[in-house]
C-alpha positions in Angstrom: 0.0 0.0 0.0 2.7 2.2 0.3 4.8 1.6 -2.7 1.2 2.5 -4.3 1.0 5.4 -2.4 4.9 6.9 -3.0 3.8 5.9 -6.9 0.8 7.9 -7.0 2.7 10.7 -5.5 5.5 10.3 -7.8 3.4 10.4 -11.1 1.7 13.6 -9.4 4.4 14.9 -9.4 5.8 13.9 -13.2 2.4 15.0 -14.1 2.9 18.6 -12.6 6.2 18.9 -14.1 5.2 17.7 -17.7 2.0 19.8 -17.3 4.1 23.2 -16.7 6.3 22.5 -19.3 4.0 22.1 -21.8 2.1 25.4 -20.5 5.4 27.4 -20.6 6.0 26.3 -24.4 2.9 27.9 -25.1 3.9 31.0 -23.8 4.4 34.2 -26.0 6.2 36.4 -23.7 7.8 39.5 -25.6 8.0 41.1 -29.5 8.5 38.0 -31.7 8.4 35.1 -28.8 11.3 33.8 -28.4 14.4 35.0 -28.6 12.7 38.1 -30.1 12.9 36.3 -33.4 9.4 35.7 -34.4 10.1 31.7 -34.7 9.0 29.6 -31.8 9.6 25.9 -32.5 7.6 24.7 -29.6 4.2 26.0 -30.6 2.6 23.4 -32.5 -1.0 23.4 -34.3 -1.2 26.6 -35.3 -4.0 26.9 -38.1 -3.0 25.9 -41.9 -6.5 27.6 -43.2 -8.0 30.5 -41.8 -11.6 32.0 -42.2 -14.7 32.9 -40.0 -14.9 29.4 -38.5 -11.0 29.6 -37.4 -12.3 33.0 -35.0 -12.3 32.1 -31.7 -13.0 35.1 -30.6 -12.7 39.3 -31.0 -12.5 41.7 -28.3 -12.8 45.5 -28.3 -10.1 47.6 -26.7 -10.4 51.0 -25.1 -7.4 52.6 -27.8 -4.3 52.9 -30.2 -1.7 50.2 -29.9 1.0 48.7 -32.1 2.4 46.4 -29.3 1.8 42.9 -30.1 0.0 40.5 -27.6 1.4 38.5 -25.0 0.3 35.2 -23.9 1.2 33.7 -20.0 -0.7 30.5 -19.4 -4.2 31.4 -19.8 -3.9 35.2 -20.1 -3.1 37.2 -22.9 -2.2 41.2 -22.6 -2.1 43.9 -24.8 -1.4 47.4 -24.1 -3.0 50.7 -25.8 -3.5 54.7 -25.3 -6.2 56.9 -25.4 -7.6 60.1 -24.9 -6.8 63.0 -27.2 -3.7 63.4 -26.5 -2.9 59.7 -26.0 -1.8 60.3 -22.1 -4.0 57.3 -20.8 -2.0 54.6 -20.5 -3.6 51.1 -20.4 -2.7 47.5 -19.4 -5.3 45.1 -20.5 -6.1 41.3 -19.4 -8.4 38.7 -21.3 -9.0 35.3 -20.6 -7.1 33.4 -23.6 -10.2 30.6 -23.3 -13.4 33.1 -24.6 -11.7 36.8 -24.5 -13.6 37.9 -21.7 -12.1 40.9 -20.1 -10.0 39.9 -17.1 -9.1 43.0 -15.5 -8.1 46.6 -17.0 -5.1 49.3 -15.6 -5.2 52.5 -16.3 -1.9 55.1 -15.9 -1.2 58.8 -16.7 2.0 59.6 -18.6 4.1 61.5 -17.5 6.3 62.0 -20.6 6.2 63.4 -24.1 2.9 61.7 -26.0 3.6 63.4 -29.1 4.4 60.8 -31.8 3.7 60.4 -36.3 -0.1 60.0 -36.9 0.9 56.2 -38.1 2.2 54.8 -34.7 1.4 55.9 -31.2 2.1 55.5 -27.9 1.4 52.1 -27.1 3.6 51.0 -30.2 6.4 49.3 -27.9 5.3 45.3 -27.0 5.4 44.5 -23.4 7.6 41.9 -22.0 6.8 38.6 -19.3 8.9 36.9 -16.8 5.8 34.2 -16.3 5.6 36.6 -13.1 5.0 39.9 -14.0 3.8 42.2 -16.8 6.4 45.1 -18.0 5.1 47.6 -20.1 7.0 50.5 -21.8 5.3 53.2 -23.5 6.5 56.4 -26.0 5.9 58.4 -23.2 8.9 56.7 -21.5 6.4 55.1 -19.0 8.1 52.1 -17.4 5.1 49.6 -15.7 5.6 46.7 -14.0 2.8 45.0 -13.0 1.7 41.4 -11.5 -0.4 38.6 -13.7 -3.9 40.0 -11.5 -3.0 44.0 -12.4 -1.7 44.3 -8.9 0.9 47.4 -9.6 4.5 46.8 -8.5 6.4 49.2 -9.6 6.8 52.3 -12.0 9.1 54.6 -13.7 8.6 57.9 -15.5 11.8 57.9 -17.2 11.2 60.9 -18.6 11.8 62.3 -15.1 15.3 60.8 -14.5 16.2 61.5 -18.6 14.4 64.3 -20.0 15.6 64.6 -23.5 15.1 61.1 -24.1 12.4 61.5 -27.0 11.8 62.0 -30.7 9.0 64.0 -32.3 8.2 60.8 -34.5 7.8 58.3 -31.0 9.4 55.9 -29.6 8.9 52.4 -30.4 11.3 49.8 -29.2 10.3 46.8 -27.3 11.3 45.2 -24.2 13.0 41.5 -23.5 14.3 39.7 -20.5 17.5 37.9 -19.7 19.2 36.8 -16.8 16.7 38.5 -14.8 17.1 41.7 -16.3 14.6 43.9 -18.1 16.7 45.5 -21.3 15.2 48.4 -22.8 16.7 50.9 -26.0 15.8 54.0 -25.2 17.7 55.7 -28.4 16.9 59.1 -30.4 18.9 61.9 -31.5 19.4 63.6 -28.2 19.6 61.2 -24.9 19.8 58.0 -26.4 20.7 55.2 -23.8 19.9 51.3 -23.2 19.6 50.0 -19.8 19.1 46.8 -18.0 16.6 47.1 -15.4 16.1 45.2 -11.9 12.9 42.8 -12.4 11.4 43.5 -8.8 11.9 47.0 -8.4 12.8 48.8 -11.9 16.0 50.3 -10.4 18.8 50.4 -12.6 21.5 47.4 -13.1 23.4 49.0 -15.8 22.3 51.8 -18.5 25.3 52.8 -21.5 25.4 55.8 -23.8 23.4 54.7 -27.5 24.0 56.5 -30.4 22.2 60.1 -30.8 20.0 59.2 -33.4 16.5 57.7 -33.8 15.7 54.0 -33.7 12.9 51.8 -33.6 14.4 48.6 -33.5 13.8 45.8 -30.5 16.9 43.9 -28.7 17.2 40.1 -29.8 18.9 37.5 -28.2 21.5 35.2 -29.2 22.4 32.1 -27.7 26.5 31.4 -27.8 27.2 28.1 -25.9 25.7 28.5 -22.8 25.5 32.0 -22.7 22.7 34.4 -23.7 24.0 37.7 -25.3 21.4 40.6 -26.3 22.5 42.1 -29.6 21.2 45.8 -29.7 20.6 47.1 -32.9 21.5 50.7 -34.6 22.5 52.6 -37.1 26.4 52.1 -35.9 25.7 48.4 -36.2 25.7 45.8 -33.8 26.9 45.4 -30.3 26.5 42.6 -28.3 26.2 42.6 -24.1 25.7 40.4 -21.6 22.2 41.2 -19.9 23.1 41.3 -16.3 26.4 43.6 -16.7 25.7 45.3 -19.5 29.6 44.2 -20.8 30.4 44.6 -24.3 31.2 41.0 -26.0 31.2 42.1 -29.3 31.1 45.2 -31.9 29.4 45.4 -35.3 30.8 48.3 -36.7 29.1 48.3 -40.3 25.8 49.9 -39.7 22.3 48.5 -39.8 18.5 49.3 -40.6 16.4 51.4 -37.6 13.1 49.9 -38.2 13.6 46.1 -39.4 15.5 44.2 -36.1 17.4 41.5 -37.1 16.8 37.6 -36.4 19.3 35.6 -34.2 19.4 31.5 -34.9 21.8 30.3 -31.7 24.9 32.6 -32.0 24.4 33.7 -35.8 22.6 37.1 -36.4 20.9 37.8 -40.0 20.7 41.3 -39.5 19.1 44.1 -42.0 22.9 45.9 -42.4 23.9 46.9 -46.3 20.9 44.3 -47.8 21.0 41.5 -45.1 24.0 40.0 -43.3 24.1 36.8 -41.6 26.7 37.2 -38.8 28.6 34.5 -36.1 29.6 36.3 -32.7 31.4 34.8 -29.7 31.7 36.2 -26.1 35.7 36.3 -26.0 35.8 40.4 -27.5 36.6 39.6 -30.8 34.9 41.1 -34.1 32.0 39.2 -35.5 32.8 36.8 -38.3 30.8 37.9 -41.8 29.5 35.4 -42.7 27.7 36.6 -46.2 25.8 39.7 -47.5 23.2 39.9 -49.9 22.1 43.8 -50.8 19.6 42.5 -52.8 17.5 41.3 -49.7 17.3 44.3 -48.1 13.9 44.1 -45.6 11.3 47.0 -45.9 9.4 47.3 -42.1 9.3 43.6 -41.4 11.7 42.2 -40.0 13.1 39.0 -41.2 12.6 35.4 -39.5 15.0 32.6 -39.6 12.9 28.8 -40.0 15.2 25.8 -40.2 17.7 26.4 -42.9 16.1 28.6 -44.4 16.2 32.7 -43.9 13.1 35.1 -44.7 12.4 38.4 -45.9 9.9 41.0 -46.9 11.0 43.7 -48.9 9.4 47.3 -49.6 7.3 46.2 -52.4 5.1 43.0 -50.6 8.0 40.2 -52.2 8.6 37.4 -49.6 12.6 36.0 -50.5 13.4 32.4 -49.4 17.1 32.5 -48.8 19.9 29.5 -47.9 21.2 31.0 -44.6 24.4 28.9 -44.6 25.2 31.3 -48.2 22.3 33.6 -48.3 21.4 32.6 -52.0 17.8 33.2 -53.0 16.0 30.2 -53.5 12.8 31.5 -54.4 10.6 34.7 -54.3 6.5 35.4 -54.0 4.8 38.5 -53.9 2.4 38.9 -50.8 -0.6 41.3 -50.5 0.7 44.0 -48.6 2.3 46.6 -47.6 3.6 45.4 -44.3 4.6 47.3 -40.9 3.7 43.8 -39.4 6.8 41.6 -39.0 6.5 37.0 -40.2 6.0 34.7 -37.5 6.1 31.0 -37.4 5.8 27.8 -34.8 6.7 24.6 -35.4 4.7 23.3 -38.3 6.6 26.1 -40.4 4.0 27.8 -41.5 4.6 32.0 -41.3 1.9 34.3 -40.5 2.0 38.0 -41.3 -0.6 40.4 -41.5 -0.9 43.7 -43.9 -1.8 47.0 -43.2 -5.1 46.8 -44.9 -5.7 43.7 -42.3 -5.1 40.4 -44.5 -4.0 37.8 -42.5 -2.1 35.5 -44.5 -0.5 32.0 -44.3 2.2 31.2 -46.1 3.6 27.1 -46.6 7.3 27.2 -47.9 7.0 24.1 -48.7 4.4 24.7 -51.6 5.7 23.7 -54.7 3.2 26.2 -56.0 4.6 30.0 -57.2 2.3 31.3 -55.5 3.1 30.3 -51.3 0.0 31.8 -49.2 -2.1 29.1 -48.7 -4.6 31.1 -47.2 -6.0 34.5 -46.4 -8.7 36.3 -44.1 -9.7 39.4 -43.8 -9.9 41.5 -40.5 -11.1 45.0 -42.4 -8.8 46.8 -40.0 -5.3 48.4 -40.2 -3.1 46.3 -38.6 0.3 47.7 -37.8 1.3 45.2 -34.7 3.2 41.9 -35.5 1.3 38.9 -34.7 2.0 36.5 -31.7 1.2 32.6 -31.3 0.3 30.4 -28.2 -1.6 27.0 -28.2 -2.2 26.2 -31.6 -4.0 29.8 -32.2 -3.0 33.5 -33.8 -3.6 36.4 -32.0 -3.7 40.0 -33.9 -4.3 43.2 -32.8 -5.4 46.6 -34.2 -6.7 50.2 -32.3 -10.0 48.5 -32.1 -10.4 44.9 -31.4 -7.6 41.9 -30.5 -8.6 38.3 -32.9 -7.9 35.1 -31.5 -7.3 33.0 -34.9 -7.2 29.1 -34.4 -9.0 26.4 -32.0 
């Protein structure tokens, strides 16, 4: 009887450990999932077709946003702005099941709300340690707060850097590592980047940026055991490690300020001079090149890196298939665009990106077909904000309404 008893316990607990494994692959916890690359192998079943029976549902928000969703266990968050100004900040809960509202937060911000008509000031994604929600605004807003709304801490960052704006807005969203919040805070007068402390927003590190005005998001590469957070500008590349803020490696050959680049273990395929794929290591030493291709230069969308295989969108609509061990073009479609949305993919391959006229569209690489989108549906809203997967479904977002596409 109590061999059956220690069993019963012991399964329990295999159970409980298998159970939050699986619930933590489903998660979608910054801009692009994981790694900040928009490819999560560990998402499965995410829809081939799409169309009204694939909604699941659609709920109403209270204002602007171009920060994707993101998904912890049964919740999914979005932020947005309103008011005429766009000076209420909001942080918004829904129950990932239905889409019934779980619980709204409303802030004031206290900096500079002044951004271009297209984006706004909820364009930055929020960021998850499973924990906690941190939200980061255009207004320099800094909100951390628990998975029930429950505010832990904030930061007007505005007050402790006041030039640290641009007249277009900030956009620039936030990842994790090593228990550090990393943040780009760069435009052409007090441009930083800073690690932050996860429990109380004080600073770990914070470095000078170059004076001029990005949009781009940190990604992370993965070098042996170590994760290094490559930060994007228009000087290139440099690579930290999260909890320090030390320099491992320096770039120096300039890159895009809107497309981030898309990190596949320690190589980077960066929009620099077309795209570059670049290897790093943590010993100080200069990237390796590894090729460049000017004529795969990314428009808005950022590229995303599935298997062997490296993907781009380009100004015109054109989705490029390139080898990323060479970077040679395998093969080109043309997409219904244009595109501010960056691709995302799970495991079954497929990509999902969405247009700014609000087509959702899946695209099988594997189609022997010219023509790759398998599949399209129509939202009838601009859509701006990249997509985000979790569970076998799609979530999109626009200034009015968040979609759950899939089961």
């Amino acid at each position: 009887m109590r061999g059956i008893k220690n069993f019963n316990i012991a399964s329990l607990v295999v159970f409980a450990f298998v159970f939050s494994v699986s619930s933590a692959k489903a998660d979608w916890l910054n801009f692009r999932g994981p790694q900040g690359s928009g490819y999560a192998e560990n998402i499965a079943n995410t829809p081939a077709e799409l169309g009204e029976a694939q909604v699941a549902w659609k709920a109403p928000l209270p204002g602007r946003g171009l920060g994707s969703a993101i998904i912890v266990g049964e919740k999914v968050f979005v932020t947005a702005a309103s008011g005429p100004d766009q000076n209420q900040l909001h942080i918004l809960c829904f129950n990932a099941a239905d889409g019934a509202p779980m619980w709204e937060r409303r802030f004031w911000a206290t900096g500079r709300t002044m951004t271009n008509n297209k984006t706004c000031v909820a364009a930055p994604t929020p960021a998850s340690d499973g924990e906690r929600i941190y939200a980061l605004y255009s207004s320099n807003d800094l909100i951390c707060v628990d998975l029930n709304g429950n505010l832990k801490w904030m930061r007007g960052l505005t007050l402790d850097y006041p030039n640290a704006s641009n007249s277009l807005g900030m956009a620039s969203s936030l990842i994790i590592s090593e228990n550090t919040l990393i943040a780009q805070i760069e435009n052409d007068s007090e441009s930083f980047a800073a690690g932050f402390d996860l429990t109380d927003g004080t600073n770990k590190w914070k470095m000078d940026r170059p004076k001029a005005a990005n949009w781009t998001s940190p990604t992370l590469l993965k070098i042996g055991d170590q994760e290094v957070v490559a930060l994007q500008s228009s000087k290139g590349i440099l690579g930290l490690l999260p909890a320090t803020g030390s320099s491992v490696f320096n770039y120096e050959k300039g890159a895009a300020t809107i497309p981030s680049g898309a990190a596949a273990g320690d190589k980077l395929y960066t929009p620099s001079n077309g795209l570059t794929a670049i290897s790093a290591t943590t010993d100080g030493s200069a990237p390796v090149e590894l090729w460049n291709e000017s004529a795969q230069r990314p428009g808005t969308a950022s590229p995303i890196v599935i298997g062997e295989n490296v993907y781009t969108i380009n100004g015109a609509g054109v989705l490029s298939c390139a080898d990323r061990q060479t970077g040679e073009r395998l093969w080109r479609s043309r997409l219904t665009g244009p595109f501010s949305a960056s691709p995302v993919a799970g495991a079954n391959g497929l990509i999902y990106v969405v247009s700014e006229t609000g087509v959702v569209q899946v695209i099988d690489p594997s189609s022997a077909e010219d023509k790759k989108v398998t599949s399209e549906y129509e939202l009838s809203e601009t859509i701006l904000g990249t997509p985000s997967l979790s569970d076998g479904a799609i979530y999109v977002r626009s200034d009015k309404h968040l979609w759950k596409l899939g089961k």
